[in-house]
N, C-alpha and C positions, 0 to 999 in steps of 0.2 A: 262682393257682399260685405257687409259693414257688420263685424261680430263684437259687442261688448263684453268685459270680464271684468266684471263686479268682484272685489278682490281685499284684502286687509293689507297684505305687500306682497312681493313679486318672491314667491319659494319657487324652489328648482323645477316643480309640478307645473307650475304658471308660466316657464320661461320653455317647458316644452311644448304648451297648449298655445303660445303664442307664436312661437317656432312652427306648432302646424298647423294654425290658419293661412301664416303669410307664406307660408309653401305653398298653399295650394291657391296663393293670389287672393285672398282675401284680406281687408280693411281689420284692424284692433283697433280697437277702444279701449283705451285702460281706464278704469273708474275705482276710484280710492274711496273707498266707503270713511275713511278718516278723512276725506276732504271735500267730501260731497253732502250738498245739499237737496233737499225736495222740495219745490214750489207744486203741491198737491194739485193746483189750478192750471196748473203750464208745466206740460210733459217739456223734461231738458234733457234728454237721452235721447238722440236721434242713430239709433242701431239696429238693424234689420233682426237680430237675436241678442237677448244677453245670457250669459253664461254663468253661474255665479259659482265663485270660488271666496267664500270669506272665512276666514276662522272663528267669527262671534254666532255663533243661532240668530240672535233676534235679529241683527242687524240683516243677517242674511233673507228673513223671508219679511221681515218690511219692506226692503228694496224690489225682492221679487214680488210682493204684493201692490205696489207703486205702479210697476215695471208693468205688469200684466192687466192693471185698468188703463194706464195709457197705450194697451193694446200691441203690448211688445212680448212675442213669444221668449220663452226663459226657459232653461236646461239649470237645473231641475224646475218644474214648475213650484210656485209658493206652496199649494199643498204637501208637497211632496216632501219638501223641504221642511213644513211646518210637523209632519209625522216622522219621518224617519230621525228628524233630529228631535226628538222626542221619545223618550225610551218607554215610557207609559205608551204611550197611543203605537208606537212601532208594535209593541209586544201585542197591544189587543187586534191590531190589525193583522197582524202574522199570528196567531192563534185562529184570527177568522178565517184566515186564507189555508188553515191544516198544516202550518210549519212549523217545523219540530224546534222550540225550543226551550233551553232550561226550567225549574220549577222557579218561581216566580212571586216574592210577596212585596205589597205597598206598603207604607208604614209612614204616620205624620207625625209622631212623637220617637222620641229616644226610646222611652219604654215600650213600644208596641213596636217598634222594632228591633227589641233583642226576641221579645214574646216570637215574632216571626223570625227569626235567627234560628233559635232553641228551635222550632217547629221544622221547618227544612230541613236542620240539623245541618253539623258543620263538616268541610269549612263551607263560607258563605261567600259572595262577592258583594260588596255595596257602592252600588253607583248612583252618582248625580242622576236627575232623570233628565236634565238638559247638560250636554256639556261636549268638549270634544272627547273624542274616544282617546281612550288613554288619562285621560286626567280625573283626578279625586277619584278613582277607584281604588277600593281595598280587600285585596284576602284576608278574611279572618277566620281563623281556625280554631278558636276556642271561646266561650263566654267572658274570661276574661280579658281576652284583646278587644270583644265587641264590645264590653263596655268603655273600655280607655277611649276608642274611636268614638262611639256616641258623645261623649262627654267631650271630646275636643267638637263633635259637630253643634252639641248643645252650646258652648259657648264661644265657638266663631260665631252662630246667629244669622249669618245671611240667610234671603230665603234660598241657595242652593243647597246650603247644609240642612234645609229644615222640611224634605219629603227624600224618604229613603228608601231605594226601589232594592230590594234584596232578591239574588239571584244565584240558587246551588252552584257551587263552583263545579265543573264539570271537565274530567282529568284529560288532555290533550295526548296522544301521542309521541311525544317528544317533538311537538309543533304543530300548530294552528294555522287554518288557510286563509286566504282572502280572495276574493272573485271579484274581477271587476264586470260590470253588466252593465251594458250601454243600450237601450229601449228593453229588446228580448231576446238579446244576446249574453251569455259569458262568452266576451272578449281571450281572457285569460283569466289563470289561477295561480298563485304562487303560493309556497309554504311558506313560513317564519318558523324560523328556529334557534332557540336560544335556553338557556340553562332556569330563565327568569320565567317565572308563571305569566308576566303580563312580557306583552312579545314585540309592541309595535315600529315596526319597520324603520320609522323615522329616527328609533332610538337604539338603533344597531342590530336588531337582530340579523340573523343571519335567513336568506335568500334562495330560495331554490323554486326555477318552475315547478306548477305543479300539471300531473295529465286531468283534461277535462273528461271525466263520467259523463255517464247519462244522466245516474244520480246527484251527482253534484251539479249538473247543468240546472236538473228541474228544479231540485232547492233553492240556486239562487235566483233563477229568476221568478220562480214564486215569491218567495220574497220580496223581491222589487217590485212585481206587480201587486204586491199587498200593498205599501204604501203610495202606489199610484204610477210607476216606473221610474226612467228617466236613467241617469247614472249614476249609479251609486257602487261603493266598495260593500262586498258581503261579509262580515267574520264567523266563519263555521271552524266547528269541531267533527271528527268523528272520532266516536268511539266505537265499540263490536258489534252496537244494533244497528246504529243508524248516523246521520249526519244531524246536528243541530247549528240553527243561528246563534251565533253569541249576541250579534253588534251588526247595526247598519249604520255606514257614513259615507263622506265625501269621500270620493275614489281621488285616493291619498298612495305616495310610494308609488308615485307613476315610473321615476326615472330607474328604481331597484326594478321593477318591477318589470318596462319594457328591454334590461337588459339580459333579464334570466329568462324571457319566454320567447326574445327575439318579435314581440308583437309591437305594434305602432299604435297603445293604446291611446296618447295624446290625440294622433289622427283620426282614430274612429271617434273620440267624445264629437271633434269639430265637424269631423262629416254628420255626425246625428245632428249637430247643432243648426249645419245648414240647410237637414233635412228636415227642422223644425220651423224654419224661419219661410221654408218655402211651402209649408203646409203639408207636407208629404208624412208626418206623423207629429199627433196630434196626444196627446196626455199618457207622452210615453210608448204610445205604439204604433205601428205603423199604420195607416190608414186604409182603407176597403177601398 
């Protein structure tokens, strides 16, 4: 089978996902979204499945939205892809689907996002509503940090600085989980732990499997069935009530990841993938 990986450049994640298709005897396609072209009239991707791994959003679900009129199944599909990387639509979608997560305000101005700061009450979390995880997000803990922040977002001026999704900041246990969920599965679970409020893997935290619940099972894949499935990394909290979503992303931290649970989750993403391409599950889940 001929498997495509729609990509930005080859990270350690990439070079295990590519490692296990050609194990299991299958064709890669590498496809450089910095080098690639779209003739909208003439499909130029000839790949039984594409995969997409890019680091940019938009780039990622124009190509899976290309990909998928030309009739090419894609892991994640462009919905899916277009919600989960979207932290607005993530959050209403997992609000409709009963998943527990943070208190939550919008805000298109500076000023109506301290108004929604002061209302939460601090500290707050403020993140891009598009972006990858981990970046331009900030703790703030007091009125007068949110406003120095606003005011640097007020005059950077792009439009990522200029819609502000505020988010109660929600205290971790001395570490935050990630779930990786490949259709209706959690694969694995590991903890991150680290002295830092933001924790992500890629930026040292420290690593430890974690055990799969029942609970933790059903949250995460609630979850991913909110935004439509597929494979995605989960970022939950517990605290002494319950489990909550922080964050959904590309299932990132493959290589910490597959050496603290002992699982082969690069293998499982490419088995779904070939389980996509042969029809065998169909918008994330496995078929009837």
């Amino acid at each position: 089978m001929k498997i495509g990986i729609l990509l930005s450049r080859i990270r350690t994640d990439e070079k295990l996902l590519i490692a296990a298709a050609r194990t299991r005897g299958h064709e890669v396609v590498i496809i450089d979204n910095t080098a690639t072209h779209f003739d909208l009239g003439c499909p130029s991707i000839e790949v039984d499945v594409l995969l997409e791994r890019c680091i940019d959003h938009h780039r990622a679900v124009y190509a899976l939205k290309i990909a998928e009129d030309w009739g090419i199944p894609t892991v994640s599909s462009y919905s899916v892809a277009e919600i989960s990387g979207n932290r607005l639509l993530a959050e209403v979608a997992l609000r409709e689907h009963g998943v527990s997560t943070p208190e939550v305000r919008i805000a298109f101005t500076p000023d109506s996002a301290l108004e929604a700061m002061e209302e939460i009450g601090y500290p707050v979390v403020l993140k891009p509503v598009e972006g990858p995880s981990g970046q331009l997000i900030s703790r703030i803990q007091d009125k007068f940090t949110a406003q120095t922040i606003l005011e640097h977002k007020r005059i950077l001026g792009s439009y990522h600085h200029s819609i502000f999704f505020v988010q109660k900041y929600v205290e971790a246990p001395g570490h935050d989980v990630r779930a990786f969920v490949v259709g209706d599965e959690v694969v694995a679970a590991i903890a991150v732990m680290t002295n830092h409020w933001l924790t992500p893997i890629e930026d040292g935290g420290l690593v430890d499997g974690y055990p799969l619940s029942e609970e933790l099972i059903k949250i995460a894949t609630t979850a991913v069935k909110a935004v439509g499935g597929g494979v995605l990394a989960v970022d939950l909290v517990r605290t002494k009530d319950s489990w909550h979503v922080i964050d959904l992303s590309q299932a990132t931290g493959l290589a910490q990841a597959e050496a603290v649970t002992g699982t082969d989750i690069s293998g499982r993403v490419m088995d779904y993938a070939v389980s996509r391409a042969s029809g065998e599950i169909e918008n994330g889940s496995v078929t009837s």
